[in-house]
DSSP file (Angstrom, degrees, kcal/mol; ACC not computed):
  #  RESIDUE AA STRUCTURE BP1 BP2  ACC     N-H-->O    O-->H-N    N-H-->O    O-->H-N    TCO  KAPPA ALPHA  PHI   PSI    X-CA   Y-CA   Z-CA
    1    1 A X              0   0    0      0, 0.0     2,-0.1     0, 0.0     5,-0.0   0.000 360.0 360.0 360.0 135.4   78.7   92.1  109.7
    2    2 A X    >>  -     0   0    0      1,-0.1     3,-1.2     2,-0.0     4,-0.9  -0.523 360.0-108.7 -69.7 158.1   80.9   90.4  107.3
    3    3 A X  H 3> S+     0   0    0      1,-0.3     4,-2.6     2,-0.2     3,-0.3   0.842 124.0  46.7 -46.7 -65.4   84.8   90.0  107.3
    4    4 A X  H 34 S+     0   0    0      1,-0.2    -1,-0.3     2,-0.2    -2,-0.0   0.620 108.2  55.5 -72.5  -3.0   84.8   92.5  104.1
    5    5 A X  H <4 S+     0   0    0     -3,-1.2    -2,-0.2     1,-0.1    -1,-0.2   0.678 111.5  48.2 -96.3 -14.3   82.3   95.1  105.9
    6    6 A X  H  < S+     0   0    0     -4,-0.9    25,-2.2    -3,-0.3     2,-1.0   0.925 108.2  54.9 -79.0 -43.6   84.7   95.2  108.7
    7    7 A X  E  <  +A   30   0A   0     -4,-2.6    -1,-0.2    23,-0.2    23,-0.2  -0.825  64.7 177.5 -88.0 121.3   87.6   95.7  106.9
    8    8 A X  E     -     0   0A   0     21,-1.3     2,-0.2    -2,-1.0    -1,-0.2   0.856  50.8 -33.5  35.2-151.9   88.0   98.3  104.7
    9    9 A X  E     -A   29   0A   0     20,-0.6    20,-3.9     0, 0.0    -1,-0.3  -0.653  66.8-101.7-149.2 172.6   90.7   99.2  102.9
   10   10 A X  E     -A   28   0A   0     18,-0.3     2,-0.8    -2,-0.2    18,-0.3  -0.606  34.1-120.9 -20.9 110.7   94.4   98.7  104.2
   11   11 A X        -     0   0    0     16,-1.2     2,-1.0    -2,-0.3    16,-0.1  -0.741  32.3-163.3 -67.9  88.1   96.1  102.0  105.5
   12   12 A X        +     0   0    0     -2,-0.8     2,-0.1     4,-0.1    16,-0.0  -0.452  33.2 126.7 -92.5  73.3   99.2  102.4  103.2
   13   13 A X     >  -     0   0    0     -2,-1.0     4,-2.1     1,-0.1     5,-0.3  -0.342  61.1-109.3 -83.9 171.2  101.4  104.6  104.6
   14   14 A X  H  > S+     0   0    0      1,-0.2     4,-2.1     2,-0.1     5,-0.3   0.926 122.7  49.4 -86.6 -13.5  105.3  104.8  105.6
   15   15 A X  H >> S+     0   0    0      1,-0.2     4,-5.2     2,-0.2     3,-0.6   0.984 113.7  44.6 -76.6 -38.2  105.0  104.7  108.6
   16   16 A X  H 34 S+     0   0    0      1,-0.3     5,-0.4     2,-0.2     9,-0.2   0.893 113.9  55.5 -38.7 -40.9  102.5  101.5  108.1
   17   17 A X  H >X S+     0   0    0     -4,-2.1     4,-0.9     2,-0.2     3,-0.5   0.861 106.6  48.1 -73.1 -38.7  105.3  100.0  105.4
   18   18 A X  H <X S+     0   0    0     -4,-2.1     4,-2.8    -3,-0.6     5,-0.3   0.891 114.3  46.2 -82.4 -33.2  108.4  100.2  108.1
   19   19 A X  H 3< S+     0   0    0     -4,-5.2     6,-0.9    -5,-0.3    -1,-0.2   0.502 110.2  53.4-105.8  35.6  106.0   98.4  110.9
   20   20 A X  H <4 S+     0   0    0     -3,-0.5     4,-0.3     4,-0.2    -2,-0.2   0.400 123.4  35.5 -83.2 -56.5  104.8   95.4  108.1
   21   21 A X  H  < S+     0   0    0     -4,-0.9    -2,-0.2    -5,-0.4    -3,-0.1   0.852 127.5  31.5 -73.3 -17.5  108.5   95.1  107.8
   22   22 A X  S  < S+     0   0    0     -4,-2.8    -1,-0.2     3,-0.1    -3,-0.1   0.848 135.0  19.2 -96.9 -44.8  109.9   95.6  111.1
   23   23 A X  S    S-     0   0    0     -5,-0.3    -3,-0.1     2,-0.1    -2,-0.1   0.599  97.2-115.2-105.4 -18.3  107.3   94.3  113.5
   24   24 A X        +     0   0    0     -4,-0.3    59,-2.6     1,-0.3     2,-0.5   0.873  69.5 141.3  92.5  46.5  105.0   91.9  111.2
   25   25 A X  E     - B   0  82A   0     -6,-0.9    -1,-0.3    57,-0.2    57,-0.2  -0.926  42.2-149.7-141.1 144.5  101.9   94.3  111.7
   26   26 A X  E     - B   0  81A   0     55,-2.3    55,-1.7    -2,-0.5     2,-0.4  -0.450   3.6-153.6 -85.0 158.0   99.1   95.5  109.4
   27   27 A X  E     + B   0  80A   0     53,-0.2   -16,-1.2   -16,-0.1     2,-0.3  -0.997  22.5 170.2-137.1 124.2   97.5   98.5  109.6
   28   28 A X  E     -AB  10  79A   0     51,-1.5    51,-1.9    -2,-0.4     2,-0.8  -0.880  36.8-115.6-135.1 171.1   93.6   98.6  108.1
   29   29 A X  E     -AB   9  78A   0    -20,-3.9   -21,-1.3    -2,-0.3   -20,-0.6  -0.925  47.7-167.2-105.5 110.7   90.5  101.4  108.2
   30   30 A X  E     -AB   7  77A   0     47,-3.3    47,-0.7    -2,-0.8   -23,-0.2  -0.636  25.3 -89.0 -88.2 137.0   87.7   99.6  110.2
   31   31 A X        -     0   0    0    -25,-2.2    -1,-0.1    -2,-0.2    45,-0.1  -0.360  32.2-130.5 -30.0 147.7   84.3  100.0  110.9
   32   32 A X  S    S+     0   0    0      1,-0.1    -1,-0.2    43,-0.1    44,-0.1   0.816 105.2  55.0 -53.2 -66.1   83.6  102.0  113.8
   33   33 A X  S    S+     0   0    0     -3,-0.1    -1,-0.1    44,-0.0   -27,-0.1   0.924  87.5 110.5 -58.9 -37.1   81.1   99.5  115.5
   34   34 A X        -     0   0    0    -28,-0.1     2,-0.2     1,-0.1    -4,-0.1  -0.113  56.9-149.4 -54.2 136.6   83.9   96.6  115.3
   35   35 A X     >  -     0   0    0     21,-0.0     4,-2.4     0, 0.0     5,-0.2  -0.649  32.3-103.5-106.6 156.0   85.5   95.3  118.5
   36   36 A X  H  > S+     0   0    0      1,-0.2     4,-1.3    -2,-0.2     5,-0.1   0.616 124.2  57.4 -39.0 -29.9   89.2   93.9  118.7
   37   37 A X  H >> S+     0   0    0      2,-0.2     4,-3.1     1,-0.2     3,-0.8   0.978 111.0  41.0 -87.3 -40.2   87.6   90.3  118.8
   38   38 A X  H >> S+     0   0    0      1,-0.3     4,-2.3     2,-0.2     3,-0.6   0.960 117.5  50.5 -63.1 -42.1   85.6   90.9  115.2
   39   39 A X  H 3X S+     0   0    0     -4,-2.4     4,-1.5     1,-0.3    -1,-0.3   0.720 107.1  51.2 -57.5 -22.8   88.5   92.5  113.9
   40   40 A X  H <X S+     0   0    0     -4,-1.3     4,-2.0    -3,-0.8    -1,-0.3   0.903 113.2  44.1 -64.3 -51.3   90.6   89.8  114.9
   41   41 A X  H <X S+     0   0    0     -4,-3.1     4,-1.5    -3,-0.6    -2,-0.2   0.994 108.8  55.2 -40.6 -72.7   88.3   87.2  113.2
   42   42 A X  H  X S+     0   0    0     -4,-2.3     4,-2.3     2,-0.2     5,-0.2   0.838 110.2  50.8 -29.4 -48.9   87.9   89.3  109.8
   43   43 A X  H  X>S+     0   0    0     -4,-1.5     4,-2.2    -5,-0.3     5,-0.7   0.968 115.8  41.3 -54.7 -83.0   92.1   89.3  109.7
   44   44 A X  H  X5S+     0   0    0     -4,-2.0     4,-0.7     1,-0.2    -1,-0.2   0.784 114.0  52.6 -38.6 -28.9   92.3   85.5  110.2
   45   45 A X  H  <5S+     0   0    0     -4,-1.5     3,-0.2    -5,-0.2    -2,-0.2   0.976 116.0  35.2 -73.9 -86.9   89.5   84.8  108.0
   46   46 A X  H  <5S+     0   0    0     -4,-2.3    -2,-0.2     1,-0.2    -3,-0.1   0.819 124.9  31.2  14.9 -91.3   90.7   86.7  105.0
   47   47 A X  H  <5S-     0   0    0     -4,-2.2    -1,-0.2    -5,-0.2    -3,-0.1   0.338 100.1-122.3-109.4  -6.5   94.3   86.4  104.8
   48   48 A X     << +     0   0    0     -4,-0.7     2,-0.2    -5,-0.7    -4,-0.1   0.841  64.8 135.6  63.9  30.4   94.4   83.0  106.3
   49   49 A X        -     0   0    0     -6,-0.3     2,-0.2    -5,-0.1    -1,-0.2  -0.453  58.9-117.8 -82.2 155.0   96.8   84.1  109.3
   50   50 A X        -     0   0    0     -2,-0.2    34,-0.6    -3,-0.1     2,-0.3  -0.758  29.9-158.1 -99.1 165.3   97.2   83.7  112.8
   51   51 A X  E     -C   83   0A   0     -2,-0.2    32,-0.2    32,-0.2     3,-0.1  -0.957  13.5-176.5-145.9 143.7   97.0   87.0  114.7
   52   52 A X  E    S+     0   0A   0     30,-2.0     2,-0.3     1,-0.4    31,-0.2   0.771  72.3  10.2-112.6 -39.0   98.6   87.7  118.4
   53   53 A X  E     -C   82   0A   0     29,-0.8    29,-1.4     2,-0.0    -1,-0.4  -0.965  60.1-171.4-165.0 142.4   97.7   91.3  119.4
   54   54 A X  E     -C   81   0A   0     -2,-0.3     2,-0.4    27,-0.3    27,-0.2  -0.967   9.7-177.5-129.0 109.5   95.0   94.0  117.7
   55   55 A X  E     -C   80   0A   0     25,-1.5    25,-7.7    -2,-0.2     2,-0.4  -0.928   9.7-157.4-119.6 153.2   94.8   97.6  118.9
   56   56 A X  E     -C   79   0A   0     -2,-0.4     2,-0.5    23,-0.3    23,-0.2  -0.930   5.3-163.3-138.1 144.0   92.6   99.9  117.7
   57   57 A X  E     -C   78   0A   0     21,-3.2    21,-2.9    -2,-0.4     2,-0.5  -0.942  20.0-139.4-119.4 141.4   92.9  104.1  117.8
   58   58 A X  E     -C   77   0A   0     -2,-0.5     2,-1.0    19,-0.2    19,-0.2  -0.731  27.8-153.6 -77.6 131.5   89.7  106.2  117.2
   59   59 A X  E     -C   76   0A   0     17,-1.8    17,-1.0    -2,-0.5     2,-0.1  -0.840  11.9-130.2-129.3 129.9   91.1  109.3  114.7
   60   60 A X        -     0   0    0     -2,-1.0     2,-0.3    15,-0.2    14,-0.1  -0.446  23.0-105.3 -77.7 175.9   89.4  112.1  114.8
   61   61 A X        -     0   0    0     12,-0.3     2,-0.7    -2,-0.1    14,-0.1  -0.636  46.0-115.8-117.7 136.9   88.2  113.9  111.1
   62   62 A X        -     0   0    0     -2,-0.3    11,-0.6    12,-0.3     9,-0.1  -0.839  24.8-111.5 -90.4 109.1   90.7  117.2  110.4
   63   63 A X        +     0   0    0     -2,-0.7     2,-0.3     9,-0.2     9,-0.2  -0.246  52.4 167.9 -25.8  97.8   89.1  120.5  110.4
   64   64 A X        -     0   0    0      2,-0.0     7,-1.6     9,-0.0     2,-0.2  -0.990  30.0-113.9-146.3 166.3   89.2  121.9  106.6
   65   65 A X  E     -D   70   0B   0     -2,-0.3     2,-0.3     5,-0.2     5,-0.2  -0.543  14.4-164.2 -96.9 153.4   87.8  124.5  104.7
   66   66 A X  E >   -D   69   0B   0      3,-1.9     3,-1.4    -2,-0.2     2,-0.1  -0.929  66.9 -61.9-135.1 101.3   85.3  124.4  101.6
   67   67 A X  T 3  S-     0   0    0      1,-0.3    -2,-0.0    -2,-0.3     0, 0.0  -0.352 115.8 -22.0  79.8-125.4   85.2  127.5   99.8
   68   68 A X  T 3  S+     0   0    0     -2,-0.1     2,-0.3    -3,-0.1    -1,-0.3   0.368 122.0  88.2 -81.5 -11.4   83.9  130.0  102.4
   69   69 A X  E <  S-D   66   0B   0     -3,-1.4    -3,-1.9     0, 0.0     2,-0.2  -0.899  73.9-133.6-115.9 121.8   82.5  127.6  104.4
   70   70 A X  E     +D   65   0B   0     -2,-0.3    -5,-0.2    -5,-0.2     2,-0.1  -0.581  42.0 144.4 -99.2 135.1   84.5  125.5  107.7
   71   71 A X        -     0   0    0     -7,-1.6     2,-0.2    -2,-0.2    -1,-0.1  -0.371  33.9-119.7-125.2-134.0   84.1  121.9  107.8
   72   72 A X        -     0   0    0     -9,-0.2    -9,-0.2    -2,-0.1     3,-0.1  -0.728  17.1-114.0 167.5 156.4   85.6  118.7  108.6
   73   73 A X        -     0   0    0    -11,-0.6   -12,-0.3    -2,-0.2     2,-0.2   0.113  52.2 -93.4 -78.2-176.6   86.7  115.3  107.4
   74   74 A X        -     0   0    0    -14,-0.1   -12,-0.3   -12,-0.1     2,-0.2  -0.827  38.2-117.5-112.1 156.5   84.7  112.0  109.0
   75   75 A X        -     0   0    0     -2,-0.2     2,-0.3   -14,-0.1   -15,-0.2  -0.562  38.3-173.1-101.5 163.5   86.2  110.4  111.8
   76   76 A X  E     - C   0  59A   0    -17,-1.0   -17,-1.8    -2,-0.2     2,-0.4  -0.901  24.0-115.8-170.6 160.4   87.4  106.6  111.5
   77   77 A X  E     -BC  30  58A   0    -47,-0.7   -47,-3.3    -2,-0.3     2,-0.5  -0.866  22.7-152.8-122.0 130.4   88.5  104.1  113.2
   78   78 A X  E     -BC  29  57A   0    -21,-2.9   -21,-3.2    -2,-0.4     2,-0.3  -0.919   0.7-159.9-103.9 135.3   92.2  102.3  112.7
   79   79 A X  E     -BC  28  56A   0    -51,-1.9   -51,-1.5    -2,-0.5     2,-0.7  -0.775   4.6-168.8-106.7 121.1   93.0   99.0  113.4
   80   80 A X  E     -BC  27  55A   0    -25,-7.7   -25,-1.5    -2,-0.3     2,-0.8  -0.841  18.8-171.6-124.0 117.5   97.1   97.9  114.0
   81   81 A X  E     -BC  26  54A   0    -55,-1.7   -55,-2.3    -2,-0.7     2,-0.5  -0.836  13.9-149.7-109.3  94.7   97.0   93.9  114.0
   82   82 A X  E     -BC  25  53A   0    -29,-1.4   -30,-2.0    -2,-0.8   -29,-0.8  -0.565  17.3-148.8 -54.0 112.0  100.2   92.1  115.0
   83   83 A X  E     - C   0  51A   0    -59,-2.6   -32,-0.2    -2,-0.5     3,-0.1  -0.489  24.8 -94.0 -87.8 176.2  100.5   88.5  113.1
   84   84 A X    >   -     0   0    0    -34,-0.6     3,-1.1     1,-0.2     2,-0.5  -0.028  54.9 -71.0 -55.2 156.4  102.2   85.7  114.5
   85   85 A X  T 3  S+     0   0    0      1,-0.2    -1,-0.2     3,-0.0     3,-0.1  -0.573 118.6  18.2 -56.9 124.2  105.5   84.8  113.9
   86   86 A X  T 3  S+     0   0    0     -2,-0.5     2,-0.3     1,-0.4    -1,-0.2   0.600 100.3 118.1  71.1  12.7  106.4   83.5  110.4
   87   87 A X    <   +     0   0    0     -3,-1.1    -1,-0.4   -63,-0.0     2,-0.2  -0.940  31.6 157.5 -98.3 149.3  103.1   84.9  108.9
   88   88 A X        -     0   0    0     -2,-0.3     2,-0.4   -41,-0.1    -4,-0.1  -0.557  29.6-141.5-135.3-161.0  102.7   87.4  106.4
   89   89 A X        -     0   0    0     -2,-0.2     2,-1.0   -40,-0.0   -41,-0.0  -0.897  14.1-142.9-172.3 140.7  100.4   88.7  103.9
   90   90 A X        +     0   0    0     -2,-0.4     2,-0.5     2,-0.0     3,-0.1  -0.668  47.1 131.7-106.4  75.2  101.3   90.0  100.1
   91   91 A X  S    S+     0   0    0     -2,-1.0    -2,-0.0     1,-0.1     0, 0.0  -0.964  85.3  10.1-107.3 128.4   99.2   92.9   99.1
   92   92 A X  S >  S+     0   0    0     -2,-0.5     3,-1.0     2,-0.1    -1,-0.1   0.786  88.4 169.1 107.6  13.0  101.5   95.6   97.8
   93   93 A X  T 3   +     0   0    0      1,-0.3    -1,-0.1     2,-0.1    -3,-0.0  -0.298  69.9   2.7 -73.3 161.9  105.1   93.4   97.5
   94   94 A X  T 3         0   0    0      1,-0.2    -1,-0.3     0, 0.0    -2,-0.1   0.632 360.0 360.0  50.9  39.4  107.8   94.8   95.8
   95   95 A X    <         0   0    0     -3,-1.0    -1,-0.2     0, 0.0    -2,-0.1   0.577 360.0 360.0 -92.9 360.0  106.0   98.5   94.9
């Protein structure tokens, strides 16, 4: 897989926006099949970063109705990628 078929998109949320700004970590929507090491690559590769620590949560899909009918959303995989100290990455500045 390539760098862009592992990541995503970027998870923008608040809670995501307070730990870019508090703790220097990104939050992205991953392939599923990707391990910690490719995701680690894809980030450096990219964004031209160093990266210290990657965890990854499995999320399950939320149970919602259509019409008459019970479904549910697809489950996905999140990625939370610590950078180094004194790296950053600008998608999204000043919005």
């Amino acid at each position: 897989m390539t760098p862009y078929e592992i990541l995503k998109k970027p998870v923008i949320t608040e809670k995501s926006t307070i730990q870019k700004e508090a703790n220097n970590q990104l939050t992205f929507e991953v392939d599923r099949r990707a391990n910690k090491v490719e995701i680690r690559r894809a980030v450096e590769r990219i964004f031209s970063v160093r990266v210290m620590d990657v965890r990854t949560i499995q999320m399950k899909g939320k149970a919602k109705r259509f019409g008459r009918t019970l479904g549910s959303r697809r489950n996905w995989k999140k990625a939370i990628v610590t950078l180094a100290k004194g790296e950053h990455v600008e998608f999204f500045e000043g919005v």
